[in-house]
N, C-alpha and C positions, 0 to 999 in steps of 0.2 A: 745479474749476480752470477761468477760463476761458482760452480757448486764441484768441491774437492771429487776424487778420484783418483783409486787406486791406481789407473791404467791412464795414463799421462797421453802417450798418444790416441785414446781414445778420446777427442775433444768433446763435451755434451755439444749435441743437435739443438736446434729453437725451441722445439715442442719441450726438450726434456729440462731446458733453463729455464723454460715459463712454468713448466708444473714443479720442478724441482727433483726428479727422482734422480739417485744416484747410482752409476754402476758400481756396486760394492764386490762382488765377487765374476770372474768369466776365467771362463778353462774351456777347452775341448768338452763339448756335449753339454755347456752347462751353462747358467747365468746368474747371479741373486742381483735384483733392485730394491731398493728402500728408498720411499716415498713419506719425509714428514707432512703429516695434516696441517690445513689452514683452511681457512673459511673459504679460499675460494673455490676450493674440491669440492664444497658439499652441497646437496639439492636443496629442494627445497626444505623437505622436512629432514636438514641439519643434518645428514648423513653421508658419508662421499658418493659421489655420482658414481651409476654402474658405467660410465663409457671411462671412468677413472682406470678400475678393475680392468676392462677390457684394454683400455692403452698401456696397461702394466704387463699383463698377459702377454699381449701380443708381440710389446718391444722385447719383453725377458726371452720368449722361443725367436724370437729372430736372432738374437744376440746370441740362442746357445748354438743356433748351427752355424753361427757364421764365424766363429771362435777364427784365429788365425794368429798362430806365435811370434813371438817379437822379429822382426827383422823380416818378416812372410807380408803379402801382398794382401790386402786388407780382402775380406769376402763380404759380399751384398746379397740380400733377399729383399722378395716382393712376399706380400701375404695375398694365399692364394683361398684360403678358408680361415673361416675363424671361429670357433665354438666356445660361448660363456656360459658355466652356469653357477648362481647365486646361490648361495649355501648359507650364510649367516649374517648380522649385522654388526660391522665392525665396531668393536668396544674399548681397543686403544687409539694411541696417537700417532702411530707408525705403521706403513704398509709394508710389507715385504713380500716381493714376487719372486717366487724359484722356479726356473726352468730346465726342460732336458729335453733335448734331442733325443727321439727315442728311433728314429731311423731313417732311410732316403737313400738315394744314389746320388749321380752326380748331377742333376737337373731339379730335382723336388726334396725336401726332405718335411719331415713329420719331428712335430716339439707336443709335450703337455707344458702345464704351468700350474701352479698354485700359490694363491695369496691366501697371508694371513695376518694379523696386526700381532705387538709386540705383548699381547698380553696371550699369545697362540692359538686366539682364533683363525679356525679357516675360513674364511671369507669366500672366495673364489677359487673355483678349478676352470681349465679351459683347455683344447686343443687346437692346434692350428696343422695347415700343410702350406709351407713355403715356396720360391722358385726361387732358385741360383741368380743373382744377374751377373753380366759380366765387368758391371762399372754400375757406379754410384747415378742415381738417375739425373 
């Protein structure tokens, strides 16, 4: 199924058509994903899986440094760390992950991230530190 998006040339990847999140917002330094809940995000005990959290995280800071404006040559990262930490249990039906690039040169750069569901819990905070690559792997 493919899943709408602002950002047309950005086509979703596999992973992100199977769990369904959507890139809804991306700018320079920045990204938002929203992810609707279904059964099959959740663990056992009925709740979204924390590697959920962690694949939102992690795709939202890669997305905010790799920002690249229309008609510019697309940028790629590898994730070179990745820090989750668990904060609450989500209590709506929608995730949404906001990222920002908060700094880097031109080889590494450094994103936080936070998730919260649509009733504004926060759910998750995480940091990561990226690598540049020069093509898509």
């Amino acid at each position: 199924m493919e899943h709408p998006s602002h950002f047309p040339d950005e086509r979703p990847y596999p992973l992100q058509r199977h769990l369904g999140f959507v890139l809804a917002d991306w700018s320079e330094d920045y990204c938002r994903l929203e992810l609707p809940l279904a059964d099959f995000l959740m663990n056992r005990q009925g709740i979204p899986h924390g590697g959920v959290y962690a694949t939102l995280a992690d795709t939202a800071m890669g997305y905010a440094g790799c920002f690249a404006p229309k008609g510019a040559a697309p940028r790629w990262a590898m994730t070179l760390n990745l820090n989750v930490n668990y904060l609450a249990q989500c209590k709506g039906d929608l995730l949404i992950a906001t990222a920002n690039r908060t700094g880097g040169g031109h080889k590494t750069f450094f994103a936080d991230a936070s998730i919260s569901d649509n009733l504004s819990t926060k759910i998750a905070s995480a940091t990561g530190v990226f690598r540049y690559r020069s093509s898509p792997p």
